[in-house]
C-alpha positions in Angstrom: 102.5 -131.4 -18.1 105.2 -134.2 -18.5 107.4 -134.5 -20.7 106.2 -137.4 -22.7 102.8 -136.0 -22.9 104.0 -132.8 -24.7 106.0 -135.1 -27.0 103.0 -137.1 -27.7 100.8 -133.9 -28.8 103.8 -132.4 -30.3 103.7 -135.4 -32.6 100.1 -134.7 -33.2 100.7 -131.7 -34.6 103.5 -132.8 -37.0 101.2 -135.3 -38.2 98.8 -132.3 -38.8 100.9 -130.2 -40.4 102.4 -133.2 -42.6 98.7 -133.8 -43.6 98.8 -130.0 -44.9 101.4 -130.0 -46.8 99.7 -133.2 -48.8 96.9 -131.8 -48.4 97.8 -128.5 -50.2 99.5 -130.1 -52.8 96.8 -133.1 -53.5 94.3 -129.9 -53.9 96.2 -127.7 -56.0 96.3 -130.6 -58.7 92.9 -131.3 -58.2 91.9 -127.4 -58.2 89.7 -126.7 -61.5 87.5 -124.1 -63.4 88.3 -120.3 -64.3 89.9 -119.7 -61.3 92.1 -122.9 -61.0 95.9 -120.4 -61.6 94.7 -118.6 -58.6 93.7 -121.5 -56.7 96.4 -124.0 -56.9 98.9 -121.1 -56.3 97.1 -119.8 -53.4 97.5 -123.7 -51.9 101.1 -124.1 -53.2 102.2 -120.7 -51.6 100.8 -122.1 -48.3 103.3 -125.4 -48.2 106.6 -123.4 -47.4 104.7 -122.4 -44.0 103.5 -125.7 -43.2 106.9 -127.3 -44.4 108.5 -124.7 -41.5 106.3 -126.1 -39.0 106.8 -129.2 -39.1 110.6 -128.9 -39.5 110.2 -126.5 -36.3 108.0 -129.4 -34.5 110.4 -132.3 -35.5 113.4 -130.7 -35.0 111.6 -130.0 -30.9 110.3 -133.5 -30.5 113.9 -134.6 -31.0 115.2 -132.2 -28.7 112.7 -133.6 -25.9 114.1 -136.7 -26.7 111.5 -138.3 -28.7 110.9 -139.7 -32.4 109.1 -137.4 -34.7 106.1 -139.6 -36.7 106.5 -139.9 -40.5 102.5 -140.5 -40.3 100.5 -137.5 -41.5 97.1 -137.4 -40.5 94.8 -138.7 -43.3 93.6 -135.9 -46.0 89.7 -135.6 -46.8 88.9 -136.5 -50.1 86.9 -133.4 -52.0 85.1 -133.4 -55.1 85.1 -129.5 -55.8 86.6 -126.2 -55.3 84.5 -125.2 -53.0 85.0 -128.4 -50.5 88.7 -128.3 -50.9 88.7 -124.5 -49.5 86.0 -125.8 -46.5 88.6 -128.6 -45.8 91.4 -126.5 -45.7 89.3 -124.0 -43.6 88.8 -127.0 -41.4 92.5 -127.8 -40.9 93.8 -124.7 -40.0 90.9 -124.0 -37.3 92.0 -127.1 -35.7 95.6 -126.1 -35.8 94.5 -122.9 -34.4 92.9 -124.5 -31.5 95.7 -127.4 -31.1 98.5 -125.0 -30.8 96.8 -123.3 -29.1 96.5 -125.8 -26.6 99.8 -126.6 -27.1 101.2 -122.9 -26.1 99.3 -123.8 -22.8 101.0 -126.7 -22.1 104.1 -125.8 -22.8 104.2 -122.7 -20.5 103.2 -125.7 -17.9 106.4 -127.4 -18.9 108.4 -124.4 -18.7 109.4 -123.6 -22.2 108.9 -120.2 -22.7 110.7 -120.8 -25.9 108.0 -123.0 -27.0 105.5 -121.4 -26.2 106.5 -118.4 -28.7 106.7 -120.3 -31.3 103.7 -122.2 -30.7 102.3 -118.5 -30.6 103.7 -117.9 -33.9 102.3 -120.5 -35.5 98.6 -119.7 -34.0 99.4 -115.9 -35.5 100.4 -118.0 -39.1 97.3 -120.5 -38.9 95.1 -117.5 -37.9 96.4 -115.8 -41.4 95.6 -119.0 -43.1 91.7 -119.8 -41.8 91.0 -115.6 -42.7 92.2 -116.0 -46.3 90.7 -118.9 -46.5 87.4 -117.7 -44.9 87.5 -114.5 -46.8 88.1 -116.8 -50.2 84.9 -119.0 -49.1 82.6 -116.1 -48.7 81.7 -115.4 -51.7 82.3 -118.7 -53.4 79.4 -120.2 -55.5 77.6 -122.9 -53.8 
């Protein structure tokens, strides 16, 4: 694993957890029905963590040497409660997965630093998807 190559995927990932954090925010306006208090507080409660993510992940692409992107990946449009929770259920399985990955390369690297954090954030993501899951299980279709 070279350097630019982790810098690369790294930047991935911020544009993933940027995408969250509009993502969370877009949905908790959007949230509606009896249970839309619950709802758009469970999704603003989750911003803080994806807000320390992405500081964490700009604040390392810089220290690699690289330019963090101001380009979030785009957000999926939902129409309902329901597909906003499947979406965000989405999101954080693929963060799961991409970091992942990411704790993998960066042990190839070297940076055992890294690749605790990276492990943190799978544990915080991990969190997410259950909540999420266990919120979805239930849920009227």
């Amino acid at each position: 694993m070279n350097k630019e190559t982790l810098i690369q995927h790294l930047n991935q990932d911020l544009a993933g957890e940027l995408s969250a954090i509009i993502q969370y925010l877009t949905y908790a306006a959007k949230a509606t029905g009896p249970y839309r208090p619950q709802l758009a507080q469970f999704f603003l409660a989750e911003i803080a963590d994806e807000q320390l993510h992405a500081q964490f992940l700009a604040n390392k692409i810089v220290a690699l040497g690289g330019e963090p992107t101001t380009q979030p990946r785009p957000v999926p449009p939902a129409h309902s409660n329901r597909e906003m929770l499947q979406n965000i259920l989405a999101a954080e399985r693929k963060a799961v997965a991409d970091y992942t990955q990411r704790a993998q390369e960066a042990d190839a690297f070297g940076d055992k630093g890294l690749v605790v954090q990276l492990e943190d954030m799978v544990r915080d993501e991990s969190g997410h998807s259950e909540e999420t899951e266990r919120m979805l299980r239930d849920w009227p279709l």
